[in-house]
N, C-alpha and C positions, 0 to 999 in steps of 0.2 A: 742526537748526535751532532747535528749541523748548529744546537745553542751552546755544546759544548765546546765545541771546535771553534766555535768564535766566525762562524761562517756565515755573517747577514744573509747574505744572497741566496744562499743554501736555504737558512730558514724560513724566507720569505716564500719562496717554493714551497718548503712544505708544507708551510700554515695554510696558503694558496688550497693548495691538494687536498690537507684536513679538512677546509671549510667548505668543498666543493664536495667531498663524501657525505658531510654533513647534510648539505644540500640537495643530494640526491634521497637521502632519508628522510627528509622532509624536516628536520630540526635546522628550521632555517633562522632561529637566534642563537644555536650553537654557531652556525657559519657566519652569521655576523658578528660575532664575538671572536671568533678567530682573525677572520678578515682585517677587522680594525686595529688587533696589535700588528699584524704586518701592516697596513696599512700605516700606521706611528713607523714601524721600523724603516719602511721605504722612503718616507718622508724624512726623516731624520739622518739619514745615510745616504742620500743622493741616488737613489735609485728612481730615473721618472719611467722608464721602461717597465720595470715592475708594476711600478705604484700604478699606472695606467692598466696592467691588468689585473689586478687587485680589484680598481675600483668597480669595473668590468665585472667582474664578481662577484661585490659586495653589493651594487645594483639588481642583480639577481635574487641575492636574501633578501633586502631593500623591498624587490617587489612582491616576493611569495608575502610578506610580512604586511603590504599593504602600504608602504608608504611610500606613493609613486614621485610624487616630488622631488624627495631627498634618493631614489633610484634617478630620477632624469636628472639630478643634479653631478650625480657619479658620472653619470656616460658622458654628459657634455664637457666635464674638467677630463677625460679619459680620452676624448679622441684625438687631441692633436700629442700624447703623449706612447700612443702604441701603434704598434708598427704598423704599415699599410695594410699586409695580410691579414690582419687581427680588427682590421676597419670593418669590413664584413659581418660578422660576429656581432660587433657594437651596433651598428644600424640595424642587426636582427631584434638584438634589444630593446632598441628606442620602439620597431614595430610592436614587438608584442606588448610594452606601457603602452599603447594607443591602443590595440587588441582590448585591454584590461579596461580598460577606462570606457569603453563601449563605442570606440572611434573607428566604426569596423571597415568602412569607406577606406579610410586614410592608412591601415592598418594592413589593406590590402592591396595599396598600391605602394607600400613599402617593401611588402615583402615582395612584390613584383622586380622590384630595383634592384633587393638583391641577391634573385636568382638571377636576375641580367647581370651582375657583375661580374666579369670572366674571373677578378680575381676570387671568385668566391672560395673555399675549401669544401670539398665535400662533406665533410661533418656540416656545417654551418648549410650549404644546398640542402639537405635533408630535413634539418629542423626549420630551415624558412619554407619548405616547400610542405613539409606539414602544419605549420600555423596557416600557411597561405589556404590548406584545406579546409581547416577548420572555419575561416571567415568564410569563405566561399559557401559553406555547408552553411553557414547561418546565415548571409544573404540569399538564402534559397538556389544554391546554384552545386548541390552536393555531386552533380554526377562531372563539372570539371575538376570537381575537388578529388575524385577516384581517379579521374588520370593522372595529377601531379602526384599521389599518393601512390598510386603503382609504378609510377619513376622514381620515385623517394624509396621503395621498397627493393627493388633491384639494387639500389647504391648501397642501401646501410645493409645488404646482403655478407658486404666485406668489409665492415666498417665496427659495426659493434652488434653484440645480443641485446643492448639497453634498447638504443635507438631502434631495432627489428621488434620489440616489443608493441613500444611508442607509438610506432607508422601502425601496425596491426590494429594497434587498441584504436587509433584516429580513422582506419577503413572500416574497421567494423559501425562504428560511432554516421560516417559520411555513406555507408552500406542503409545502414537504417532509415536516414533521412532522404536518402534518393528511394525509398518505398522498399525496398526489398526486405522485409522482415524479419523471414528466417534463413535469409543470407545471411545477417548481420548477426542472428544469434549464433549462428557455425565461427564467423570469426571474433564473436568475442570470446565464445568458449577456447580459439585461439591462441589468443592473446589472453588470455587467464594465465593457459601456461607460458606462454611464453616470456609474462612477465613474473612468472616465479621459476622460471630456469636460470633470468637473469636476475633474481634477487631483487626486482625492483619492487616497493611498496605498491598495493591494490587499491589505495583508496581511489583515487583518478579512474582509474579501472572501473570499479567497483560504479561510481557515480555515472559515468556514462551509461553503463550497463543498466542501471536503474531507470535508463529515461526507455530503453530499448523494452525492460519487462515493464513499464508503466503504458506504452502505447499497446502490446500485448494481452492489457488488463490482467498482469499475473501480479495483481497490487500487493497481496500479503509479500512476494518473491521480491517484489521493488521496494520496498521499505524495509526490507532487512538491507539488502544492498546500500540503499543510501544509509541507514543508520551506520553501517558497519564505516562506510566511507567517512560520516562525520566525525563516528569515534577516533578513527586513525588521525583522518586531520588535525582533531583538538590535541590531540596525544603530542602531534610532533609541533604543535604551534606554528601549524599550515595558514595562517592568517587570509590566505586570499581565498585557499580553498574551500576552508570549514564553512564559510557563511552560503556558498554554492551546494555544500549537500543538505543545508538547514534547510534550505528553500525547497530543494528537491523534497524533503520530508513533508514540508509543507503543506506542498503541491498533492501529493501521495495521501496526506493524513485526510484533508479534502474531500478525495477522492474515495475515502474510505467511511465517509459521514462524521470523521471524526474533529470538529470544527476548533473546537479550543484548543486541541494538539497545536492546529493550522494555524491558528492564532497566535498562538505561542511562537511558534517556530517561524513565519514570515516576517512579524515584527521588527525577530531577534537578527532576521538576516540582514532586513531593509536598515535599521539600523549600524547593520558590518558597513552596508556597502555603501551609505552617506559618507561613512568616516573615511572611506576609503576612497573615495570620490570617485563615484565607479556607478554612473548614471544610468548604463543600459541595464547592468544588473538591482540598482535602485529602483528602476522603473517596473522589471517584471517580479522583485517582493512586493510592489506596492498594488498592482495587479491581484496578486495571491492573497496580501494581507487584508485586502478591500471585499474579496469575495467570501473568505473566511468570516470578517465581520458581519458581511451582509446573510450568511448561513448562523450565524451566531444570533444575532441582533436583529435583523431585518436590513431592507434597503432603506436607505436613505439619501439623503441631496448631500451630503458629504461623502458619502460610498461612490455614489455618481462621479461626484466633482476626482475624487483620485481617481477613478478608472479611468475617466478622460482625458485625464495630465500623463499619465502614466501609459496610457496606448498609442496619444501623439508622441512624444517623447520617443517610445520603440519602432514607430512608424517614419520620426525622422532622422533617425539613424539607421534606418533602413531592415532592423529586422522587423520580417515582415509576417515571419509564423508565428513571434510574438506579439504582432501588433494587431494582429487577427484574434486569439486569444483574451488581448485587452479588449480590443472594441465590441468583440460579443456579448463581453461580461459588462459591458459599460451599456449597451442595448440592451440588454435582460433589465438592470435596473430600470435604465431608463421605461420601460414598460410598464414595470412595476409599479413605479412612481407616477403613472399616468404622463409623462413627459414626452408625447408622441413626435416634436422635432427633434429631440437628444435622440431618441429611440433609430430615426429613419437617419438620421448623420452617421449614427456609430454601425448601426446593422449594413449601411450599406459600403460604409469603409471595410467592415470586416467581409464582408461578400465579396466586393472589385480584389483586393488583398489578395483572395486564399486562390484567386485564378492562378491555373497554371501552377501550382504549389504541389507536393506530396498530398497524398490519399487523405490523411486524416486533419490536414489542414482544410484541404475542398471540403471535405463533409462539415466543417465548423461554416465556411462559408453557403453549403448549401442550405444550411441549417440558421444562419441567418438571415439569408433571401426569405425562406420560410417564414420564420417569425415574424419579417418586417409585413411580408405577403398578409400573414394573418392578421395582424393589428389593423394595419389599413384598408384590408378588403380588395387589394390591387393584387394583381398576376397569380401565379397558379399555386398555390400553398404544395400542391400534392405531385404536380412536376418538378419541382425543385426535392422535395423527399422522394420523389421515385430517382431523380438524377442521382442524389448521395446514395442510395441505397443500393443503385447498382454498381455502380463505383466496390461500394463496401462487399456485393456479391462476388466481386471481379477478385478484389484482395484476399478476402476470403478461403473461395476456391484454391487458392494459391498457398496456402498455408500448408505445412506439412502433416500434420497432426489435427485430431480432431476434438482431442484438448483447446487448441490454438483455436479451431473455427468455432468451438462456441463460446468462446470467450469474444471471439472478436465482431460476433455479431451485437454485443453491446454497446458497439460506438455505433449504433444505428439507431439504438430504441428510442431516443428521443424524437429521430426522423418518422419512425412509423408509427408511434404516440400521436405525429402532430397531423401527418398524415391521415390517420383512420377520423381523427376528431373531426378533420375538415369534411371529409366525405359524409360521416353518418348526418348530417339533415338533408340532403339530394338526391346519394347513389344510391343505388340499386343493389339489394339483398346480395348477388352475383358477386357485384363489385368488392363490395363488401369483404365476399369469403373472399375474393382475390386477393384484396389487401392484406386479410389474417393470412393468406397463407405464402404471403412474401415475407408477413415478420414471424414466420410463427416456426424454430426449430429447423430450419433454412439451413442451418450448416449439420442437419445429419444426413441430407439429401444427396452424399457423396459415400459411394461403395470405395474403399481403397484396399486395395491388394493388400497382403499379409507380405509380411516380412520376411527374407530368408533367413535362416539359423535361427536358433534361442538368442536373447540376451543372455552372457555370463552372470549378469548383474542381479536377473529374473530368477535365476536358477539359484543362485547367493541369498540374493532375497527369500526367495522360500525357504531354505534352512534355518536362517533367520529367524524368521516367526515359527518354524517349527520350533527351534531350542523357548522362544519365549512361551509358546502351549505348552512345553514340558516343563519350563519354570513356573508356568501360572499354576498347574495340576500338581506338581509335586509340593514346592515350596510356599504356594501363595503370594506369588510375586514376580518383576516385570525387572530384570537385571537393568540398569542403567546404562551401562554399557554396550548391553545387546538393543534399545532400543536407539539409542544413537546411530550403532551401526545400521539398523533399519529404514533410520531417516536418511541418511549419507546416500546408502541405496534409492532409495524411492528418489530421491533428488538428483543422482545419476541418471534414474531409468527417463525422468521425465523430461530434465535437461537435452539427454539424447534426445527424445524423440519434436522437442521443439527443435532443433538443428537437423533435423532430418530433410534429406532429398525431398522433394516433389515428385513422387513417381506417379504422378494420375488415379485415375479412379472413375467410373460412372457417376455422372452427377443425373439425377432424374428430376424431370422436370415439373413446375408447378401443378396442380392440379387445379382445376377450372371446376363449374358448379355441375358441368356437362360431365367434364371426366369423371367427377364422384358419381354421379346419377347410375353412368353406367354399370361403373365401379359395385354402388351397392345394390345394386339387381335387386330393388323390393324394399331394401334396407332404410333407416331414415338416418342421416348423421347431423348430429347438433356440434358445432364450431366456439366454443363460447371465448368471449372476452370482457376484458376488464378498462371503463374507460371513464377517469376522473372519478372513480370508489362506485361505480354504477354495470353490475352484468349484463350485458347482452348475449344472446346468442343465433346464428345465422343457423338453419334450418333446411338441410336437404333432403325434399321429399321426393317423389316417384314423378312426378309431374311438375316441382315446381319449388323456387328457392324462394324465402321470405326469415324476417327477421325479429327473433322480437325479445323487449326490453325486460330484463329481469328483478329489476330494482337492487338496491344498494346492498356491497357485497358484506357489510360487515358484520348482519345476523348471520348470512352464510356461514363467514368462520368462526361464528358464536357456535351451531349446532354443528357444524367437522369438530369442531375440538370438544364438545358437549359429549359429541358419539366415539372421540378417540378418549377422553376419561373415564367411559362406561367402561369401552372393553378391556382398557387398564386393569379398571377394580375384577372385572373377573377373571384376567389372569394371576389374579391375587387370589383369589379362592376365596375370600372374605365372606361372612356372614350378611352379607349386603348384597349376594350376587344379585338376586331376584330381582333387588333395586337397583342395581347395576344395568341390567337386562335390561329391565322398561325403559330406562334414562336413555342409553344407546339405541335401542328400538324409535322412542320419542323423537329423536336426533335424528335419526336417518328418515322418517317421515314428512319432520319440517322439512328437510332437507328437500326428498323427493317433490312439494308442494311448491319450496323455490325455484326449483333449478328444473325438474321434467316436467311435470303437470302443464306451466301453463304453456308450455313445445306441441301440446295437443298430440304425444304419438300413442298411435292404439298400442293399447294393453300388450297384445301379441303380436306386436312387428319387434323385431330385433332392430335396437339402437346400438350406433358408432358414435362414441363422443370422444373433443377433442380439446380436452381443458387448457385455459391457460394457467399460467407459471402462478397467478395468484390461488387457484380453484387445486392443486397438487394433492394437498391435503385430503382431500372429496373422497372416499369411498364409493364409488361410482356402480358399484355390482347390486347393493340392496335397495337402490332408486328407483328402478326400473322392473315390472313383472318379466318380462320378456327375456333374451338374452342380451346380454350388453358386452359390447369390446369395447377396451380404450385405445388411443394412439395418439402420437405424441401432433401427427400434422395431417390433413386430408392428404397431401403428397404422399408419406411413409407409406400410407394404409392402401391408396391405389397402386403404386409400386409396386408393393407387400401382396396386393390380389394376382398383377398379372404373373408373378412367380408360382402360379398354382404347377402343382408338379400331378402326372396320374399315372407315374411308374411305381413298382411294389414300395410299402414302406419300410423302411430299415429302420432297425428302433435300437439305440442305446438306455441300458439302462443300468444307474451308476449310485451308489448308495456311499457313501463317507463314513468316516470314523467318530467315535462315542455318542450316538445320535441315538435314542432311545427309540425302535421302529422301525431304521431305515431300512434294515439286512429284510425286516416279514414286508415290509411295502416293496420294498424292491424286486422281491419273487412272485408277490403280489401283481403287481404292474404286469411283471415281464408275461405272468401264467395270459395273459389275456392279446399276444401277439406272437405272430408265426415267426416273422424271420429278427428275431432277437437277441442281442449279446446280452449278456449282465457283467456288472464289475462290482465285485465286494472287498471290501476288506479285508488284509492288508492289500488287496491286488488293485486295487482303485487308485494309483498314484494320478500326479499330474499327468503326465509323460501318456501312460496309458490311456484315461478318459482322453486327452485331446485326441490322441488318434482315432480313437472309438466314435469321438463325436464329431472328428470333421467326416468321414464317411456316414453319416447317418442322416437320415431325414426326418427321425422323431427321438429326441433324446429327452432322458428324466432321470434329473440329479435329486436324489435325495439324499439332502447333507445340510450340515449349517453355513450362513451366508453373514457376511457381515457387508455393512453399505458405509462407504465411509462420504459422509456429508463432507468434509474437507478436501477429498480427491478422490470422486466418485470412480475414475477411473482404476483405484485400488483396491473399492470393494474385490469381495473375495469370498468363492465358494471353499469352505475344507476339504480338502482331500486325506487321502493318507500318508502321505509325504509331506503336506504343507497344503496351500493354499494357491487355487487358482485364481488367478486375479483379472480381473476385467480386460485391464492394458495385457495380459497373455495373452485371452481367449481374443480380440482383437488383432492384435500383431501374429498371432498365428493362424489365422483365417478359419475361429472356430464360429460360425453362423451355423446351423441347422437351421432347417427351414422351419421346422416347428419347433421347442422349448417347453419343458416343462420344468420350473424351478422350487421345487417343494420345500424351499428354504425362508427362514424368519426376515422381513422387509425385502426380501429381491423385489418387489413393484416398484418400491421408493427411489424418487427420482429429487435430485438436484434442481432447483430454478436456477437462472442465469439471466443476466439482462439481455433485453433484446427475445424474450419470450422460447428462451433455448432453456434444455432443459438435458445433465446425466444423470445416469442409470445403468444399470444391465438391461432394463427392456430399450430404453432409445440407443444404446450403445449399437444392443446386438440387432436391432430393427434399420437400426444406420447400414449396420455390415451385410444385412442381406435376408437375417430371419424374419418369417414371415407372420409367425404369430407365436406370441407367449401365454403360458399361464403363468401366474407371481403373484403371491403375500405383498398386500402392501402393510400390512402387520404383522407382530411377533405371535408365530400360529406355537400354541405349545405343544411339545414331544408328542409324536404319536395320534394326534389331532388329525392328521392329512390321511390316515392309510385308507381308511372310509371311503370316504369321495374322490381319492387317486382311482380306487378298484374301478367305480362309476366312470370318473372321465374317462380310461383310457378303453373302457369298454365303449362309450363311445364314440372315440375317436375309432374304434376300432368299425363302428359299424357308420364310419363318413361323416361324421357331423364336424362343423367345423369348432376350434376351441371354444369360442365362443357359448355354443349350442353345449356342448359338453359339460361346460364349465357350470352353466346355467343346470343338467342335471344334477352332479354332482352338488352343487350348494341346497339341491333340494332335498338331496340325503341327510343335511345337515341342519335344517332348518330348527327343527322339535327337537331335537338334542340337548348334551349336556352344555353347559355354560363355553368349555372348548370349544365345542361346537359349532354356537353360535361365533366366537371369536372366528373358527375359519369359514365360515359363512359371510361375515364381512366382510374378510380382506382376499378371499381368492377371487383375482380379477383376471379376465384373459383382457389380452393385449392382441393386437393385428389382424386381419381377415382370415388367415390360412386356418 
């Protein structure tokens, strides 16, 4: 209207306006392609008022695009040409090109000037008082960057829905880096929406958020994030941003063992940010790309030398959580390389550095005290891993979800790896267990209250999967639509509950060699670990703790996986059983020869063993004559004992749908106890069983169980409605003190780093039950009704699961080929 009309001044406006939409969409060489015809037009008609905010503008596309030169060339022909009010604004600009260029000092005492200038405008106070947070948060100083940012958030209250997004997305961002975790996940999930009420693009968003599910360890969640983030970027020809999520990938791909991804992608970034002349973020691709090489390649005196350039460089711009990161990785090498004064330069720069820093910066630095300790033989190798590690207990604890706490005990495992190595040639068998049992499953040592109400989302969810069982049994097939909608849920349910309150919980304390002694009254329990490809295991006897070496673990998982293809072939029914039989028999005796025999426990003492995350695999029931439990930590299992209860027992018992046996085992069961409910089909829904089982002191499902290795949490018993899920029976405080799960893999348990380990046995032994029975193999149809009859008869007559369990497998021994299948994998779990 305004080219028609012949209206310069008009159109210069609007082009203005166009290229500033444009901008805000990230098509930021759309907006410089607008800009520059007004630009000509202002120039050529006498407009210097305009043309000065124009350039003002086009410095802005200028800098998303990366070329900060020809942006500081705009502001500086631009200030003496716009009005004083609009001086403000420009000075914000020239801050954030210093910002961009890694000038974070100078950057931040710009924007200091001009939240001091009275003339500032509120719009302009808000965005300089959020950039000013961001620097602050990267000079290690996030918690003044939450006060300018809760002042910034009350003004753009009334100001716009963009900028309330913005501030959201930068306190969640400055929430994280002052430690608070799952604060910060509550307001990014915030500022998600609040930047799609305002229409604004996620990528920014999205990249932040990625660094927040990367310190999390929820790595697969953090790489979709950032990819999503670089996609957008590239899409809109985000030039400054796209090379900042490549890195992020980078970083991530890394972290995921996946090196030549990392490879790829730092390169491609350190490269963006040469051309763009943008040295702090040049420094920490060349960090990433150095260690990627050195995981690809090996280390070398060139991987050294960039690490080196590349952590002073971020050390003298003052960011110092980067420069901690570099110098660790510039000390690793140097180790490496045999280069013992590179090594003690760079470890102890990264050590002074991470002082005073957030959580998981200190643990980089405790962790390189360590190292240094180690190499040279000077200070305490195992104080400085006990310092991080409580630090990491402390954070921990704090976590709302216990998803979160065992994820997060993996930013410790390298502490307690380096830890235990130092101690096993001096300490003391004792000490020993004390150290497994500070890294050992440590975040399930927390009871947390149950939840008020259902999830809608839980309840949605099960419908769910029921419609997909009635698609798989009618049609032979898995709707694509219905499993999306599945995943959307599951990604709901679990997003909630990272963002969940802190509402407390019982944490129970370490167990000591003394506490177990007590603990197993007669018992002997073996602690085993895994150190540099070498078993050990710590040894608690009646009188006395000692340790001893089991040699190298990798015939081990030669004969666990020799005895898990046996019983494969006979759940095939195959003409080979016979030979199936022996194989697995064969297996489980070497096995017995490595791991019990040379422990010295008599024949007939009942053993407690407490595998690590490597030893999972183990069949732990047909090693031992005696009875055997498993548990996931000496803590759970002592815990687990003083909860003995000696009031009557209440017994649920709950059978599921199309399970060929469960309705005759379930009457079975029930005939052999006084005060018993039963629940059959169709009557066995969700809703029901959990009531039934949180009033109960002995309950036994039999039903089918699916364990989902990806989000063990989702495993799920069937019901007749749908599917009980772990994260239910959890969030709605179903523990029974005893458990019996007569379902295919309920044993099987998830590793984690940091020696953590999910399951429905460590879930529901976290939450308070005190002993399970559980498959840690697929027992087939009808298999279990036998030696169900057996255990619960003795459970009936006091024997603890254990003792029971141990009958019952001996009903099963001489059997058919099934047979023996539930002969190896029915394990009891806990003391009760």
């Amino acid at each position: 209207m305004a080219r028609a009309a012949g209206d310069i001044e008009a159109l210069v406006v609007g082009l203005r306006a166009q290229a500033w939409a444009r901008h805000v969409a990230l098509d930021n060489d759309g907006a410089r392609r607008l800009i520059e015809q007004a630009v000509r037009l202002a120039e050529s008609h006498g407009l210097p008022g305009r043309l000065g905010d124009l350039l003002v503008t086009r410095s802005v596309a200028l800098h998303e695009l990366g070329r900060y030169d020809a942006a500081a060339r705009d502001l500086r022909r631009a200030e003496p040409l716009v009005a004083p009010e609009e001086r403000p604004d420009l000075h914000l600009q020239l801050a954030i090109l210093d910002h961009n260029r890694g000038r974070v000092r100078a950057a931040e005492q710009a924007y200091q000037e001009v939240l001091a200038d009275p003339a500032c405008p509120p719009v302009v106070w808000v965005k300089a008082a959020n950039n000013l947070a961001n620097a602050l948060t990267q000079l290690g100083r996030p918690h003044e960057a939450l006060d300018h940012l809760a002042h910034a958030a009350e003004l753009c209250r009334e100001l716009s829905p963009r900028l309330l997004a913005v501030i959201a997305n930068s306190r969640a961002w400055s929430t994280f880096h002052a430690g608070q975790l799952a604060a910060s996940v509550r307001r990014f999930e915030e500022a998600g929406r609040l930047h799609a009420a305002a229409g604004l693009p996620l990528g920014e968003h999205q990249l932040e958020y990625a660094e927040v599910l990367n310190d999390l360890r929820l790595l697969d969640e953090a790489m979709a994030a950032a990819r999503s983030a670089e996609v957008e970027f590239d899409r809109h020809g985000a030039r400054l941003m796209a090379p900042e999520a490549r890195l992020r990938c980078a970083r991530l791909a890394l972290e995921l063992g996946d090196c030549a991804t990392a490879l790829t992608d730092a390169a491609a970034a350190a490269d963006d940010f040469r051309r763009q002349r943008r040295p702090a973020w040049a420094a920490r691709a060349a960090v990433t790309e150095a260690q990627a090489r050195a995981a690809c390649d090996g280390h070398s005196p060139e991987v050294l030398r960039r690490l080196g350039g590349a952590a002073a460089t971020l050390q003298r711009l003052g960011l110092r959580t980067e420069a901690v990161y570099g110098h660790l990785a510039a000390g690793r090498t140097a180790l490496a390389l045999g280069q013992r004064p590179a090594a003690r330069r760079a470890l102890t720069l990264a050590g002074d550095l991470a002082r005073d820093q957030s959580l998981l910066v200190r643990l980089r630095g405790n962790l390189a005290r360590a190292l240094l300790a180690e190499a040279e033989g000077t200070g305490d190798v195992v104080s400085e891993c006990s310092r991080g590690l409580r630090d990491l207990a402390r954070h921990r604890a704090a976590l709302p979800s216990l998803e979160l706490r065992v994820l997060a005990a993996g930013h410790g495992a390298e502490l307690g790896e380096l830890g235990l190595r130092r101690l096993l040639p001096t300490a003391s068998a004792g000490r020993i267990l004390g150290w497994l049992e500070r890294t050992r499953t440590a975040a399930l040592l927390r009871v947390q209250p149950p939840a008020t109400g259902v999830d809608q989302d839980v309840i949605a969810l099960r419908g769910v999967e029921q419609e997909l069982r009635t698609a798989r049994l009618e049609r032979g097939e898995e709707p694509p639509a219905l499993l999306t909608r599945q995943s959307a849920l599951e990604t709901r349910i679990r997003r909630r509950s990272w963002a969940g309150e802190d509402v407390g919980g019982e944490a129970a304390a370490l167990a000591s060699a003394a506490d177990l002694r007590a603990a197993l009254d007669g018992q002997w329990l073996a602690e085993f670990a895994v150190v540099d490809g070498q078993i050990l295991a710590v040894v608690v006897e009646p009188r006395r703790t000692r340790m001893v070496e089991l040699g190298p673990i990798a015939p081990v998982l030669q004969e666990a996986d020799a005895a898990a293809f046996g019983l494969r072939r006979l759940l095939h029914g195959t003409r080979f059983s016979a030979a199936a039989r022996t194989a697995a028999q064969s297996a489980f005796d070497a096995l017995s020869r490595q791991l019990i025999v040379p422990l010295g426990v008599p024949a007939d003492v009942p053993l407690v063993v407490v595998p690590s995350g490597e030893l999972l695999r183990v069949l732990w029931s047909p090693l031992h004559p005696a009875p055997v439990s498993v548990t996931p930590s000496g803590g759970l299992w002592a815990r687990a004992r003083r909860t003995r209860t000696d009031s009557p027992v209440r017994v649920a018992v709950i059978a599921g749908p199309d399970l060929p046996g469960a309705i005759e085992e379930a009457h079975a069961v029930a005939a052999g106890h006084k005060e018993v409910v039963t629940l059959l089909p169709p009557d066995s829904t969700v809703d029901a069983a959990v009531e039934l089982i949180k009033g109960a002191d002995l309950a036994h499902l039999a039903c089918h169980g699916l364990f989902r290795s990806d989000s063990p949490l989702f495993s799920a018993l069937e019901l007749s409605d749908g599917p009980l899920t772990l994260y239910e029976m959890l969030a709605r405080g179903v523990a029974p003190h005893r458990v019996v799960l007569a379902s295919c893999d309920s044993g099987t348990q998830q590793p984690y780093g940091g020696n953590e380990m999910l399951g429905f046995v460590s879930a529901l032994m976290s939450n308070g039950t005190a002993g399970l029975v559980a498959a840690e193999v697929p027992i087939p149809d009808g298999a279990c009704a036998g030696p169900m009859t057996v255990l619960h008869e003795r459970i009936g007559q006091g024997d603890t699961l254990a003792t029971a369990v141990w009958h019952a497998r001996s009903a099963l021994a001489d059997g058919t080929p099934e047979d023996y299948v539930a002969w190896s994998g029915l394990t009891a779990y806990g003391p009760a």
